[in-house]
Structures are given as structure tokens and as C-alpha cells.
N, C-alpha and C positions, 0 to 999 in steps of 0.2 A: 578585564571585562570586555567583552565580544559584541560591536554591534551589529546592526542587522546590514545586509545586503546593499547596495547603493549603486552597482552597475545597471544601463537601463538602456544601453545602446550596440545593438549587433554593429559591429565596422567592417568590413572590407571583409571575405575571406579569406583564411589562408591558403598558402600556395601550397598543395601537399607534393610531398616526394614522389608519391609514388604511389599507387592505387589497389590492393585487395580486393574486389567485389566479385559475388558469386551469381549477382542477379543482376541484369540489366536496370537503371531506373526507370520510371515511369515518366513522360516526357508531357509536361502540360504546357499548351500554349498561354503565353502570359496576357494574353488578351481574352481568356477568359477569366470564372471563376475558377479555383481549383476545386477538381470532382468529390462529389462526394464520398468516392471509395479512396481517395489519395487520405484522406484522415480517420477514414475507419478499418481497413486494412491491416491485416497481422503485420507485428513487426518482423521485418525482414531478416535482420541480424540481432542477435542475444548471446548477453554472457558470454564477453572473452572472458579468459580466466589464463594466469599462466600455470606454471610446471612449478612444483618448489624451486629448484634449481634455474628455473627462467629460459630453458632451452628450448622447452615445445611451448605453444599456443594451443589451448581449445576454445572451440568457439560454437552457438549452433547456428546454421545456415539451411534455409530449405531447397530441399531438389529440383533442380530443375522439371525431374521427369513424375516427381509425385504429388510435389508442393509443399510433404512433409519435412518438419525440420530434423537435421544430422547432425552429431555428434562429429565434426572436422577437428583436425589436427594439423598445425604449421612446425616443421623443424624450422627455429628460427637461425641456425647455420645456414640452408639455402634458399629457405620463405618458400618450400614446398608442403602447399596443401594435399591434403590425403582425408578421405570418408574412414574415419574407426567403425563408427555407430551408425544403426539406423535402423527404421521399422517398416514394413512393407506398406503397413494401415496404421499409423501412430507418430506419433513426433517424438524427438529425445524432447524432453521437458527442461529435464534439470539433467547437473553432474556435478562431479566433484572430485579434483584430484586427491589421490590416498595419499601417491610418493610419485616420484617421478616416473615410475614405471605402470603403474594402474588408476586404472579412473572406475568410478559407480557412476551410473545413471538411472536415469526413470523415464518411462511413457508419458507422454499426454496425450491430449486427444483433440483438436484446437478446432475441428470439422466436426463436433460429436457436441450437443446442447445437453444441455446438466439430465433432462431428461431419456433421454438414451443412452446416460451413461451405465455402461453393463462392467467394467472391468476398474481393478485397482492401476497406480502408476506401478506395480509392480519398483524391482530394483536389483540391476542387474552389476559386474564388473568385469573390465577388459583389459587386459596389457596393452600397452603402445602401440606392439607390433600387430596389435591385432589375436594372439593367441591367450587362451584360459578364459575363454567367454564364460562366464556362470551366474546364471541364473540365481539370487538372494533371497527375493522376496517376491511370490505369486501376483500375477497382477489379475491371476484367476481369483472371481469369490468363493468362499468359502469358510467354516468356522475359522476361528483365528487359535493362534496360539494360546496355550495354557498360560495362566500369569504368574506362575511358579518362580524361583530362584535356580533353578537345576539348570545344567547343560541343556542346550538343544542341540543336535546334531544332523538337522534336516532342513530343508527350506523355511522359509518365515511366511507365516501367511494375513493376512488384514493388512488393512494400511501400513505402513512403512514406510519410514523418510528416516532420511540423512540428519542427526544433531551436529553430529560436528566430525573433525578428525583426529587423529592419536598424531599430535607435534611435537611427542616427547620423542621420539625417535623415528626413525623410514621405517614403517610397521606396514603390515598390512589391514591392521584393524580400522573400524573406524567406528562411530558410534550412532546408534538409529534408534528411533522414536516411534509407539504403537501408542493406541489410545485403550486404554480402560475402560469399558462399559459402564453405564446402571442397568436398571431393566427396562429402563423407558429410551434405551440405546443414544444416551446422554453420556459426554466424554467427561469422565468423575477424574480423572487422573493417566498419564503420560509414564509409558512403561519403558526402562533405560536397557537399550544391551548392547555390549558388545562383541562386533561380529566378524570375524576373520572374512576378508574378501575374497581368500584362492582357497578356502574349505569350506563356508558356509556355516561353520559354526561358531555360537554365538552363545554370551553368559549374560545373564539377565542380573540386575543390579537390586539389593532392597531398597524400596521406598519409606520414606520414613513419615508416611500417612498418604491421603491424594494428592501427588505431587502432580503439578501442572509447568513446573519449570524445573528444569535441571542445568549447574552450574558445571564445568569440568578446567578442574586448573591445569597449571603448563606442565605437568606431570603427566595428564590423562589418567585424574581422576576424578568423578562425580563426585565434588568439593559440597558444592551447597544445593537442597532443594526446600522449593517453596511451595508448602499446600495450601489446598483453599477447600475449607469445610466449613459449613452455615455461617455465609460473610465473611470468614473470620482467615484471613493472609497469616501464616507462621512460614519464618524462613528459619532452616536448621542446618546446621555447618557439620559436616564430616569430622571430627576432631582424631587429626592423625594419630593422638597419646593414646587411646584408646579403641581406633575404628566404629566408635558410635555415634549416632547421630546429638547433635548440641544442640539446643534454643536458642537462637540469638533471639530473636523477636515476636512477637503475638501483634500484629492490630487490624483492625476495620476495614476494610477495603476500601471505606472513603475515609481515610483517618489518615491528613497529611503530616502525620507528625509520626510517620513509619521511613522505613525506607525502599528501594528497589537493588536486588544485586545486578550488574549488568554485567563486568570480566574479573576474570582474574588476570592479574599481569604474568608473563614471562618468570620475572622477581617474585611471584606468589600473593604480590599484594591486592587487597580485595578492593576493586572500585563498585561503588554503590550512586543510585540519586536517591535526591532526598530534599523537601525544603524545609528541613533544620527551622522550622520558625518562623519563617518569609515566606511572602505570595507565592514564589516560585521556585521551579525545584532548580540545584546545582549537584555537579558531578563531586564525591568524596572520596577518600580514601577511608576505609572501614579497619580498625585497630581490632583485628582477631583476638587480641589478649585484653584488652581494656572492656571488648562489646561495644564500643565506640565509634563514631564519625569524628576526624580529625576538626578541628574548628575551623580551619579556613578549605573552601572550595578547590578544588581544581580547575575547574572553570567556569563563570557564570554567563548567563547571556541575556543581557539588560531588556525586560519585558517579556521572558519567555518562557519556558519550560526547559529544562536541558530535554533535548531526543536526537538521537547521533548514534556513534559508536568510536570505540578506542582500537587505535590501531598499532599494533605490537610487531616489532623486530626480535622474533625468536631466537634468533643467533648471538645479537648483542644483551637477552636476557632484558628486555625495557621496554616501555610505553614512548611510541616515540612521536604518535598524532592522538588528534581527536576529531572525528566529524561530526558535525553538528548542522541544526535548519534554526536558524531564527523564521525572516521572512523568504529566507531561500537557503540552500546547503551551504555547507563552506567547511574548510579547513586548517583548526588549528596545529603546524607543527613546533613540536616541542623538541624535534632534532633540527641542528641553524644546517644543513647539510639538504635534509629534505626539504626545509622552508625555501633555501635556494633557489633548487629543482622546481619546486610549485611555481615562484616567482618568473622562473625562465620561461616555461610554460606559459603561462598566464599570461607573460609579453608577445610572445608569439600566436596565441590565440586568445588576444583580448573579445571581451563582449560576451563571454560566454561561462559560464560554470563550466572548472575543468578538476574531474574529480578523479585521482590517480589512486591507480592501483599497484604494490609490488610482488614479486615470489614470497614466500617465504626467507627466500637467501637473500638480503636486499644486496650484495655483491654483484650481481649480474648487472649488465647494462641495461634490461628492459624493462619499462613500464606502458600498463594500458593506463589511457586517459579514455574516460567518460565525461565527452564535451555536448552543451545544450545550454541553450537560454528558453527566454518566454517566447520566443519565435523559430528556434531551430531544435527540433525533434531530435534526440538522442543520436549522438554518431560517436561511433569508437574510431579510436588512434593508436598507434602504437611507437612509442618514440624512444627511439638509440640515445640513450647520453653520452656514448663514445663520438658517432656519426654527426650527434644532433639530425639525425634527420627524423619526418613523423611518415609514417607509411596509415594511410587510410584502411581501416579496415572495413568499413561499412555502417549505414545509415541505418535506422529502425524504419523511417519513412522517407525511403529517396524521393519519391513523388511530388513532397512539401518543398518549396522554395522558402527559403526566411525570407526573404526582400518582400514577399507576397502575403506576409502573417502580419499579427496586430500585436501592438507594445502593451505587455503588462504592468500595471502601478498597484504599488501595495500604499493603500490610504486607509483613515481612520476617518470613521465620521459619531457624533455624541448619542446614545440612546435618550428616551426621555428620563428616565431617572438619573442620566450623567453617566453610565456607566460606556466607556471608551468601545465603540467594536471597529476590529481588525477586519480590513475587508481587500479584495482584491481588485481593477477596476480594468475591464478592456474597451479601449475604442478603435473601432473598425480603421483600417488603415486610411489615410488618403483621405477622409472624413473631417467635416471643417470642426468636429469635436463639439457640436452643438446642438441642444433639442434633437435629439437622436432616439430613434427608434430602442427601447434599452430590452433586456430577459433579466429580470432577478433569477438567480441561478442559487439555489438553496443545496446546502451536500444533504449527507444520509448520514448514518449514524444515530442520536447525533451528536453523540459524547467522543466528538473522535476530531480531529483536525481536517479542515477540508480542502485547502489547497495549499502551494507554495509556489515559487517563484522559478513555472517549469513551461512548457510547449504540453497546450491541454487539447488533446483532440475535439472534443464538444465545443470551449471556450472558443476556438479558433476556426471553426466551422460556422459558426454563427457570426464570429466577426466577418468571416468572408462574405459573409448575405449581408452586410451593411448592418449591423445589429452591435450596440454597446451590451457589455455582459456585466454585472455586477455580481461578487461571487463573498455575500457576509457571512463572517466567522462569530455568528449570534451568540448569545451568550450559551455555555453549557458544551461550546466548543473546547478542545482540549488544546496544549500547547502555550495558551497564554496567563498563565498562574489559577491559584486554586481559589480566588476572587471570579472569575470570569467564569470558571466551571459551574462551582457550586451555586453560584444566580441562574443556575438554569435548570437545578433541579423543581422536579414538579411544575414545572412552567410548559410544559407542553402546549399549546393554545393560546397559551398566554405572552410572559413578557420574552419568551425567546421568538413569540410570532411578531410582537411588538417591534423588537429588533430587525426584523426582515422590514416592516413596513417601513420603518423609521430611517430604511437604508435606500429605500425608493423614492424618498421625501425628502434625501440629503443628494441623490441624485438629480431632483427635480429641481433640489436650489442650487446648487451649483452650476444648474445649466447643463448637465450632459445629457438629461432623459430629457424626453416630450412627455407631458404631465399624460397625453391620449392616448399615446402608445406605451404600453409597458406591459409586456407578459412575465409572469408569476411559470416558474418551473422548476424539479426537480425529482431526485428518486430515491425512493425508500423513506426515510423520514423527509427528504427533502419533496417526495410526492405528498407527503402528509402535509407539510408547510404548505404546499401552494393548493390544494383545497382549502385550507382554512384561510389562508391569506383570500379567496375569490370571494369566501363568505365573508369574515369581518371589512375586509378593505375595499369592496368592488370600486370605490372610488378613485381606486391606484390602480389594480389592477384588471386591465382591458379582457384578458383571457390568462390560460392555463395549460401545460402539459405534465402529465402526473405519469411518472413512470413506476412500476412496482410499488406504490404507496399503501403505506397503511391508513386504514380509512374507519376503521371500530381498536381505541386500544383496548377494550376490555376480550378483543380476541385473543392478545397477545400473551395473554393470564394463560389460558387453552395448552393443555401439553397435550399435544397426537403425535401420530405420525405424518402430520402435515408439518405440523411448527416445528422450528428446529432450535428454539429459546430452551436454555437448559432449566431442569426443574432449580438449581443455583441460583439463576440469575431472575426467575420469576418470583424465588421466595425470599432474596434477599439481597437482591440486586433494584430490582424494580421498582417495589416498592417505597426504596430513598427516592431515587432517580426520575421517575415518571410517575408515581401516586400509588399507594395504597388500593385496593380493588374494592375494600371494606371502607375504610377510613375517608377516602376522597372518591367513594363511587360518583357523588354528583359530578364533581370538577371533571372527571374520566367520561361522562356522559356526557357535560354539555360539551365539552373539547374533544369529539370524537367529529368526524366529517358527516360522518354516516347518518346523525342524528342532525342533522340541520342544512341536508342536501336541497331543499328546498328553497335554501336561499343564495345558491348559485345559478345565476342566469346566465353568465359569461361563456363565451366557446372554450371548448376544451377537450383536451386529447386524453387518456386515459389508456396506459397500456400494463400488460401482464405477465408474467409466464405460468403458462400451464404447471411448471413442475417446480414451482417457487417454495420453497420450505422454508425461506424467514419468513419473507409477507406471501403466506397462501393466497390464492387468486380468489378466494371464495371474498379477501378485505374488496377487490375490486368489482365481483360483483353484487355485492351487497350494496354497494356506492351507485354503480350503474342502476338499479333497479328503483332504488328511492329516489335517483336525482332526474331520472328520466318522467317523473311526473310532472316536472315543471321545466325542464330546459331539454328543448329539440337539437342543441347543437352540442353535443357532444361525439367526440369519435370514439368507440371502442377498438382497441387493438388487442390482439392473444395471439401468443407464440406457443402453441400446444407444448412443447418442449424444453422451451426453455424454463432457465430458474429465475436468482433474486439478479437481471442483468442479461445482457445478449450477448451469448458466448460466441455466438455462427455470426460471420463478416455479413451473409446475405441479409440477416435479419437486422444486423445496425443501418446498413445502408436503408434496407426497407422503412426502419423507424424515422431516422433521421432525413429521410427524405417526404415524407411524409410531416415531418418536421416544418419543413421550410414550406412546403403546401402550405398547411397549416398559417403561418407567420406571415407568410405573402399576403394572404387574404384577409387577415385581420391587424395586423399592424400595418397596414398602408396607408400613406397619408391621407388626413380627412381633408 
């Protein structure tokens, strides 16, 4: 059994060998604050990746002379960088090595808000040297592929991404993912092919119903899929004696007495989650022949959910790690040769989460390390086990100092009905840790997990302004068994709003908040929480910032072409989850914002995007219109263009600077 995380102290730097950087850093004097563009700021460097064979490095780095990110390559015989890829108006996004001699990539667009986005990421692939450029998949719109079984022998057109690659042999194939239509252009199901990278032609796979997940074993073949038709999860196994599809399973989508497939091994054997009977789910091995979960776990992780992934040595045919996140990442290995290597590492870069990556050939001497704590922003390494030496490759955010960030603490404080919530707790550095100015910081979702134990650009912007952040994992949050989930169904307004409170009243006794200062904030469901927290709780909460929130949930019933809720998940998603439209219309009426805006007087920010399809901006001004009959201080903000979030660096800075406006003026001491 795995417990949680328990490092909580950055030490000393290390001394690196040697230095890779493509961009100067950003140079802040430590006598000030650090700027608000140094934490909202594209990250600089992304996704090393190596070669199968471990020889070249890819990496993406943005141009000096356009901004956009490039698809670079290091031979690591003489650690000479070279531009493959790149787009004159686009960023490479993603990529993927096939073999050691070709990579696929895609577009992005990181300067382009959801709403002007006119073009797909397209998918293109390129040899090493730079020759057999070919264009895969359109990143022009237009109708898409037919859903057929037949050869295609032409470009692919609609979205397209990368599922995986063919590791049964140095192929050139690899395999890509389109979405399935309804008519209400609702993704019903995930269409499998595959597609030769130096010809473009590609063989579409049968689905064996709406398949939304497709499984592919060490063979390269599309082993298991899993559909999902009215609520109802069926996962069906390829049965090699035959080449038909098999039923292993039928159940509920909230029915934790199912399972999840997540790999197949090397060995062919099938690992599944699953909580077999217990609060929480653990990793299994699935008996193909029996239709069974073996009785004893794989791995369990005491208080949590297993969510990770298994890490395979194709060569030696074996499962030889597991990553996993209790209250931060980590790494179980199950080979004593890599535990070693983790350990050598780790002593050399203590303080920090260091999460290694190999080739495919683990024979090579290199591995990338992804190192970060709750004070140092992602920076890649890359370290010689022959040399031992680590060559720095680059920072996501050089601008950030760790010495200059605030310590993250994963604590627990009691709800009122006793049930345990997991929370996460920052106090501003250098702060005597006392009666402190606090932000309840609420996620979104909110059936989904909302933080871990990382360097949170928001979290640590506000610490810098002298502000403790409290960030609860309310009930209905995901990650900490299926006790903690399901208390939060239908509780909308209710005991998961309880929980927020209850979390600002465990701060107060504690002694970290000022009972007078305490702002309520969050986005998306987390903008929902801090409306409703300004109405039920004004005695906690001094004000509010509500970003992209919803604010009427009986909009959320609504299928347009505004909402992007699939008709799925409103008819048989929702319904468990958040209420009935028929059944619980009142409890949806009175725990809606919209209907009892009049009893928010507190200041408050309110922001939008124009081209939001989860929470349409018609939820914020419907909120603004009724709220504005009784409370003069309110800010409206709108981002004509943007969606559910600020894609463009101008417009976070604009927000979060605005932000602190905001916070100056009303949490300052009385």
C-alpha cells in the first residue's frame, strides 16, 4: 500500500552541468513582486520526448523571431539542435514519434481565442532529415470522412489526433481518432484507423456499438472497446479465436461495482481499475479467460482513487512502473534497476517531484526528468546514466523564482455531518501565518478533482499579493473514493456549498483567515459556488469573483448550438448527478443564482467569454441583469472571443490584474 506525498521543502538548487535554453529568462528584481505576466505567460518549453532508440531528443520551443512554438530536434551524439517543424502563423502543438526516423505533428494556435478559431489542428509527418513532408489530416474545414469500413486513400479530413502508435514493430503506422457525429453535432462515438504515415492511407476499424474508448494491445491491435448508450458503459474484448467482438461487461455509469480498462501489458495481460467492493478503486489484473479481476490488487493507494498510468518495457515484454497521484504524483517501480535510477535522482534533486521518462529501448543511457514542486514551475532535464551528468533543458516558466513562491500543505478539515474533506492550503511566503487576508478558491467541474500537489499559476499569484488561498476538494469531488463522490450528487447548493463554507470556518478557527477578509472565487462550477456561497454565507464571505459561471442550472437542460452538454449526459448523466429537471425542478430553482440575486450585496467581479459553449454567457448575463437591482458594485468583464477560460496571455493578465485591483480594495485591513 502507497501513501501519500510527505516532501514539503524546496533545498538548495542543483548545480546543473550544463545548460540547453532557447529563450533568454525573464529577469525580476527580487525586491519586487513578481509581475503578473511572469505566471500567466505561455509555457516556454514543452514536451521533451525522446527517439525509440534514445538517440535524438524532440522538444517544442518558441521562435525567437515569431513567438511560435517549433518542433526542434537534439542528436544527442553531439547535443546539436536543429528546427524540423514549424508554422509561419501556428505553433506545432503536439507530436509523436512513429520510429526513429519519423515524427507526426499538429497545429495549434496559442495567439487565436476559442472564438476565432477558423481551422482544425490538422496532422501532418516528417522524417528526421527533414524530407517526405506529408500532409495526413486537413487542418482546412470541411465535411469529414465517410464512417465506412473501406480503404481511404486520400487525406483525412475533421478532427484527427493521434491514439497511439504501432510498438509491435518500426512501422510506419500509427493510429488516429475522429469523432462520430449526432445531428445535434454531439460526439456519440470515436472512429479508429489506421494510417500509414509516408502514404496517407489509412483502414478504418469496426466499432462494436458507440465506442468512446478504444484499447490497442502490444500487438497493434484494437483489443478492447467501450461504449456508452443511454447511461449504460459495455466494454467488449476482441476475441482473437474468433475476431468478434466479446461482452465482458454491461453496467451504469455510476455503478462502482464495474470496472475501467486502462493497458494492456507487453505480456498481453489486461490491467483494469476497479473498487471490487471498497470505497476506492485499485489497479487489477483482468483474467481474459475466467471474465474476472484477480483478487488481490496491484496497487492500492490508502484514501484515494487509483489515477496514474502503467509504464511498459517493450523490449523486455513487461510492466515495469506505475505512476500514480494520491495528494501529489509519484512513482511506483516494480523493476529494483529503475527504483535505483528514481532514487539516484531524487538524491540529487531532492525537494522536488521528479518524474522520468524512457525510449522505448530502455538500453540507452538517457532519460528526460520532469522536475517541479509546489513552488518550482515545471523544468525539464536530461540525465546521462553513463556521465551521471543532468543537462538542463528548459523551464515552462523561467521568470518564477521558487525562493519567491508560497509552501503548499495538503490538510483535512471535518464537514458538518463528519464527512472528511481533502483540501489544499497556501500561505503567502514571509507571512507570520496569521489572521490573514484568505480567497476560498473553489475548482469547476465538479465531478472531477481539483488540484494536486504542483506550482499553480492563480494559487501563487495571489500568494504573491500577500493573500492565503484555500483550495476544498467538496464533496462530489473525484479521486477520493466513491463515499466522497456520491455525497455530492444532487447537492448542488447544498451540502457541497456547505463544505466550501465549512472550509472557511476551519480556516477561521485555526487562525489562518481574518473572519473580515475572506473572498469567495472561482470558475465554471466554481463561479457557481461563489454566487451562492455570497448569498447563503455573506457572513463569511466579504465579496466574490465569478469567472465563466453558471448561474440558472435549468439552462444547462438546453441543447443549442450554444451548449456544448451532450444530449448523453443531459438525459442520463445529469439527472443522477445534479437533479432531475421534472423531479427536483424546485431544489434546481431555488439553488440556481439567478433566482435569488437579490440577495447578494457584496462586491463582485463577474467575468465571461463571448464564445463560451459549456457556460453560454447569456448564464452571466442573466445574473448581471437581476443582480444589478439591488447591488451597485458589481464588475462586468467580457472577452468577445473567448470560450469556457482565457486562451490569449493579454486577456489573463487583463483579468487577473483586474483581479488584484479588485482584492486591494476590498480586503484591506479594517
Amino acid at each position: 500500500m502507497l501513501k501519500p506525498f510527505r516532501r514539503r521543502i524546496l533545498t538548495s538548487c542543483l548545480a546543473i552541468s550544463a545548460s540547453l535554453m532557447f529563450l533568454p529568462a525573464t529577469s525580476v528584481s527580487a525586491a519586487d513582486k513578481p509581475s503578473i505576466e511572469s505566471f500567466f505567460a505561455n509555457a516556454e518549453i514543452q514536451k521533451p520526448g525522446l527517439s525509440p532508440d534514445g538517440k535524438t531528443l524532440a522538444i517544442l520551443a518558441p521562435s525567437k523571431q515569431t513567438g511560435y512554438l517549433q518542433l526542434i530536434v537534439i542528436n544527442l551524439e553531439n547535443m546539436t539542435p536543429r528546427v524540423l517543424a514549424n508554422f509561419s502563423n501556428a505553433d506545432v502543438d503536439t507530436y509523436h514519434w512513429v520510429n526513429n526516423q519519423r515524427i507526426v505533428y499538429s497545429a495549434g494556435f496559442h495567439d487565436v481565442a476559442q472564438g476565432e478559431m477558423r481551422y482544425y489542428p490538422g496532422l501532418f509527418a516528417i522524417n528526421l532529415d527533414g524530407s517526405e513532408r506529408l500532409e495526413l489530416a486537413s487542418p482546412v474545414p470541411r465535411d469529414a470522412a465517410s464512417a465506412g469500413s473501406s480503404i481511404i486513400s486520400r487525406k483525412l479530413t475533421g478532427p484527427t489526433w493521434v491514439v497511439a502508435t504501432d510498438h509491435s514493430h518500426e512501422s510506419d503506422d500509427i493510429y488516429v481518432g475522429q469523432p462520430v457525429y449526432t445531428s445535434l453535432m454531439d460526439t456519440k462515438a470515436i472512429r479508429l484507423l489506421k494510417l500509414n504515415t509516408k502514404t496517407g492511407v489509412s483502414t478504418a476499424y469496426t466499432r462494436a456499438g458507440n465506442t468512446i474508448e478504444w484499447l490497442i494491445d502490444a500487438d497493434g491491435t484494437p483489443r478492447i472497446n467501450v461504449t456508452l448508450e443511454k447511461g449504460l458503459e459495455t466494454i467488449y474484448y476482441l476475441d482473437p479465436a474468433n475476431a468478434e467482438w466479446r461482452k465482458l461487461a454491461e453496467f451504469s455509469q455510476f455503478d462502482t461495482s464495474g470496472f475501467t480498462p486502462i493497458a494492456f501489458a507487453p505480456d498481453g495481460n489486461l490491467y483494469v481499475t476497479s473498487n471490487a467492493g471498497k470505497d476506492t478503486s485499485a489497479i487489477y489484473h483482468y483474467d481474459l479467460k475466467k471474465n474476472a479481476l484477480d483478487e488481490a490488487p496491484l496497487i492500492t493507494l490508502e484514501g484515494y482513487d487509483f489515477s496514474g498510468n502503467l509504464i511498459m518495457d517493450n523490449a523486455k515484454k513487461r510492466l515495469v512502473g506505475i505512476r500514480y497521484l494520491t495528494d501529489a504524483n509519484g512513482t511506483f517501480w516494480l523493476d529494483a534497476d529503475l527504483k535505483a535510477i528514481q532514487k539516484k535522482i531524487d538524491d540529487l534533486m531532492p525537494g522536488t517531484i521528479n518524474l522520468l521518462s524512457f525510449s522505448r529501448q530502455y538500453t540507452n543511457p538517457y532519460i528526460v526528468i520532469r522536475s517541479y514542486s509546489d513552488r518550482q514551475p515545471t523544468a525539464y532535464y536530461l540525465y546521462n546514466q553513463v556521465t551521471q551528468k543532468i543537462l538542463n533543458l528548459g523551464e515552462t516558466h523561467p521568470a518564477i523564482k521558487a525562493k519567491e513562491m508560497a509552501a503548499q500543505e495538503f490538510v483535512h478539515y471535518q464537514a458538518k455531518d463528519g464527512l472528511s474533506i481533502p483540501a489544499y492550503l497556501t500561505l503567502p511566503k514571509g507571512s507570520n501565518k496569521k489572521n490573514l487576508p484568505m480567497i476560498v478558491l473553489v475548482h469547476g467541474g465538479p465531478y472531477v478533482r481539483g488540484e494536486e500537489w504542483q506550482w499553480n499559476p492563480e494559487v501563487q499569484f495571489l500568494a504573491s499579493r500577500g493573500y492565503a488561498v484555500l483550495q476544498p476538494e467538496f464533496r462530489g469531488s473525484t479521486g477520493f473514493g466513491t463515499k466522497h463522490l456520491t455525497a455530492g450528487f444532487k447537492q448542488w447548493g447544498l451540502a457541497m456549498q456547505e463544505d466550501i463554507a465549512d472550509g472557511a470556518r476551519w480556516a477561521i478557527a485555526q487562525g489562518y483567515a481574518d473572519p473580515k477578509r475572506i473572498c469567495i472565487a472561482g470558475a465554471s462550477y466554481g463561479g457557481y459556488a461563489t454566487l451562492m456561497g455570497l448569498a447563503k454565507n455573506p457572513e463569511l464571505f466579504r465579496c466574490g469573483i465569478e469567472w465563466v459561471g453558471v448561474t440558472d442550472i435549468n439552462l444547462m437542460f438546453e441543447s443549442s448550438w450554444q451548449n456544448d452538454s451532450s444530449e448523453e449526459w443531459q438525459k442520463y448523466g445529469m439527472p443522477v448527478m445534479v437533479g432531475d429537471p421534472v423531479k427536483d425542478a424546485a431544489q434546481l430553482k431555488a439553488t440556481s443564482p439567478v433566482n435569488i440575486a437579490d440577495q447578494i450585496k457584496q462586491p463582485l467581479i463577474m467575468a465571461y467569454g463571448g464564445s463560451d459553449r459549456r457556460v453560454p454567457i447569456k448564464h452571466g448575463e442573466k445574473f448581471r441583469d437581476a443582480v444589478a437591482k439591488s447591488n451597485k458594485q458589481v464588475e462586468w468583464i467580457e472577452y468577445l472571443d473567448e470560450g469556457h477560460g482565457w486562451a490569449l496571455v493579454k486577456n489573463r493578465i487583463d483579468f487577473w490584474r483586474r483581479v488584484e485591483k479588485f482584492l486591494d480594495k476590498n480586503l484591506a485591513p479594517q
